[in-house]
N, C-alpha and C positions, 0 to 999 in steps of 0.2 A: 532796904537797899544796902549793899554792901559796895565800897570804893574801894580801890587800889589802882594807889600812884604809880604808873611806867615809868614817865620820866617828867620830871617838874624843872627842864630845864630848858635851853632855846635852842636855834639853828648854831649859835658858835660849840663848837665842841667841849665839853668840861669833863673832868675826873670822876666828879661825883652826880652830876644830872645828866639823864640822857634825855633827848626831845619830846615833846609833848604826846602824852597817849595815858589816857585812864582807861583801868577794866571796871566796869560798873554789873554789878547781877542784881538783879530785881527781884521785888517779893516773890514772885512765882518761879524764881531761878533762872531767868531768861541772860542768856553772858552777852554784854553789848560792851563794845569797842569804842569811846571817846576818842577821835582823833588817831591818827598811825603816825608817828613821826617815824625816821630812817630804825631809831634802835628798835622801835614795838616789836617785831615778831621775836626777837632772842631777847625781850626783856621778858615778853609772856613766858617762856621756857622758864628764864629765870624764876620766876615769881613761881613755879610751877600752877600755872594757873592751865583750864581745860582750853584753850584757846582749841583743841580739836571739836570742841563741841561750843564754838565761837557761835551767836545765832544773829548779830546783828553789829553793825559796822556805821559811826556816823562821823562825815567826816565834815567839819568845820570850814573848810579854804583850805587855796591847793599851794602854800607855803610847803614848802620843803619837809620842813618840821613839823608840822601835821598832816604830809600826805605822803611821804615819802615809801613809808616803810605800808602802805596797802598794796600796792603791786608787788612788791616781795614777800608779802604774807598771802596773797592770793597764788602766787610763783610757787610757795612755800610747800600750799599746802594740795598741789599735784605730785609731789614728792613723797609725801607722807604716805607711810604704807597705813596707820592705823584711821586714816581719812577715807581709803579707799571704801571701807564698810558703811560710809556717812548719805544718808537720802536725805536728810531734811535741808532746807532751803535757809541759802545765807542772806541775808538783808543789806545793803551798803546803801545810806543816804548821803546824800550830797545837796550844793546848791546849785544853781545854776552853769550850763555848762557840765556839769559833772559826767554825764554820758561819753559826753565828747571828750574830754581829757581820757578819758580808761578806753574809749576806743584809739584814741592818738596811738598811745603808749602801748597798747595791744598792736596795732601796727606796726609799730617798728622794727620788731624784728619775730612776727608772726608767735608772740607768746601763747596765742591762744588761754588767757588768763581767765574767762570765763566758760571754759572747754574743762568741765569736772564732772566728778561723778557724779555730783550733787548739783539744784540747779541753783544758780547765784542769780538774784533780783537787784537793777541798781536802779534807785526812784530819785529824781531829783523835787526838792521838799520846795512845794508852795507853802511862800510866805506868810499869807493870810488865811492858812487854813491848816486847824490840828491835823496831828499824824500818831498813830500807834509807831511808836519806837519800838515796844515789845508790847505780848497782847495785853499785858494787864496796866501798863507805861504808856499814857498819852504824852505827847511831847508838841511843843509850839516852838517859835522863832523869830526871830529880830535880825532886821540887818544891822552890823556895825560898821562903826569907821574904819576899817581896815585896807579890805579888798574890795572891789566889785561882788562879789559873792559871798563875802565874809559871814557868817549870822553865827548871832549866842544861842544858847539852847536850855529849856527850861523843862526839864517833867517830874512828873506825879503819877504815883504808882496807886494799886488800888488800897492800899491802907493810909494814902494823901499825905505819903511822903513826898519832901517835894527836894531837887537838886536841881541850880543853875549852874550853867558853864556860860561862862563868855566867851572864851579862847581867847583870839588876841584884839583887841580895840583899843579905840581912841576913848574919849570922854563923849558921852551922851547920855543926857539928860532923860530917853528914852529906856536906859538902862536899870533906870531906880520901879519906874511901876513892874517893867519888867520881871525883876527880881526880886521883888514886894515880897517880904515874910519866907521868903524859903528855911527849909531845915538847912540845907547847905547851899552855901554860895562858893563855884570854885571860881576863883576870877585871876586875872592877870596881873605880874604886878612888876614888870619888865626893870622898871626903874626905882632908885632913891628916890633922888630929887633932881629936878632942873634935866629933864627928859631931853634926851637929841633931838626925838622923833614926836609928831604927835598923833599917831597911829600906836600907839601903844599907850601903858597907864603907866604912872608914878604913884607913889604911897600917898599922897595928900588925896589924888582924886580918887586911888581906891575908898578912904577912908570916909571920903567927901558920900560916896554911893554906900557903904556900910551904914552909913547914921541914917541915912535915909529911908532903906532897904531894912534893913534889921532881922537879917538873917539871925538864924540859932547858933549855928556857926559860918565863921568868915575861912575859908581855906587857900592861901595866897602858894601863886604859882607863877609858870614861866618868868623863871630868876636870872635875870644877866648875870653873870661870874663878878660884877661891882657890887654884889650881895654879900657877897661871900665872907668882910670883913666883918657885918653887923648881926646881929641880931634880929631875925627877920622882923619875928612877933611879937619882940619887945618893942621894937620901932613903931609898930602898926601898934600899938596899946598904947602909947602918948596921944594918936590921935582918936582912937574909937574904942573902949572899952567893953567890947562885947570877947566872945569866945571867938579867939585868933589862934587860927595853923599855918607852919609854914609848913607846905608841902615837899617832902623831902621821896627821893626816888625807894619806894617798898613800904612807904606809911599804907595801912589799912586804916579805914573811918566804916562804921556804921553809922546809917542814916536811919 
């Protein structure tokens, strides 16, 4: 599996991160969408990534910052002349509810956003039961503290590579078997220390689910702008000593 970072940054606006969205391709080349925050669709441009030949869309909770930028990239891509020639069928997961928000929004002002040339599938993901992300990518889930709807996301492709996401959460204790041994862990890491909120993670509890967990590699993301003065993964290596990334908007990682 190959990663690249959209934007490893949050809902407040920053210079250098733009809001959450990883492009991940799978061993059999499958292009899946982590998350859409507001920048994704002209961060994919950017990146020059095939986002026209995008096969599958999952989106985390319907924060601003991870869900923003899928109606503008669904908008995007009735526009697109070189989309026009495209039959194969796009995939968009979600949790709960998820139907219902994209018919909302499709309402409003008669977008007709799944009105393509191609046909677009939107499944919302039961909890207690695997799902093919991409065909050769099984994929599972976990609710977190976040939202009602919130869940991480763990999968394994068929050469058992494995990559978790968390998106955004609290601390739970359900997080460590979770993401038991992955090759990557991409996880939250909002805050230093002494967190506002407790719906989001700080570096002690990430580090606290690192020792536990023992990922191959630890890849720390959604960075409040109070990052910005430190060191991300020098800070994160005082407390867990494993192989630490900070995620920065245009990093590529092979998994």
């Amino acid at each position: 599996m190959k990663l690249v970072v959209l934007g490893s940054g949050t809902s407040v606006p920053h210079p250098r991160r733009a809001s959450s969205s990883y492009w991940l391709e799978t061993a059999d080349g499958t292009r899946v969408l982590l998350d859409a925050g507001a920048d994704a669709p002209h961060r994919l441009a950017e990146e020059r990534l095939d986002w026209i030949e995008l096969d599958a869309v999952w989106i985390s909770h319907y924060h601003w910052d991870h869900f923003a930028g899928l109606p503008a990239l669904i908008f995007g891509l009735k526009s697109a002349t070189k989309v026009q020639q495209r039959t194969k069928k796009l995939s968009i997961f979600g949790g709960k509810g998820f139907r219902h928000l994209l018919d909302s929004i499709n309402a409003l002002n008669s977008f007709k956003l799944l009105d393509q040339s191609f046909p677009i599938e939107v499944a919302e993901v039961n909890r207690d039961a695997p799902f093919h992300l991409a065909p050769d990518t099984l994929a599972c889930v976990m609710q977190t503290p976040h939202t009602q709807e919130s869940l991480a996301l763990r999968l394994t492709d068929k050469d058992n590579k494995s990559l978790a996401y968390t998106s955004d959460t609290g601390f739970s204790e359900e997080l460590i078997p979770f993401c038991s041994g992955v090759d990557l862990l991409l996880i939250e890491c909002s805050f230093r220390k002494e967190k506002p909120v407790q719906k989001h993670l700080e570096l002690a509890e990430v580090a606290k689910i690192a020792a536990a967990c023992n990922p191959r590699k630890l890849v720390l993301t959604h960075l409040f702008a109070d990052w910005d003065q430190y060191d991300v993964a020098g800070e994160a290596r005082s407390l867990w000593p494993g192989e630490i990334i900070e995620a920065i908007d245009g990093l590529q990682l092979v998994i």
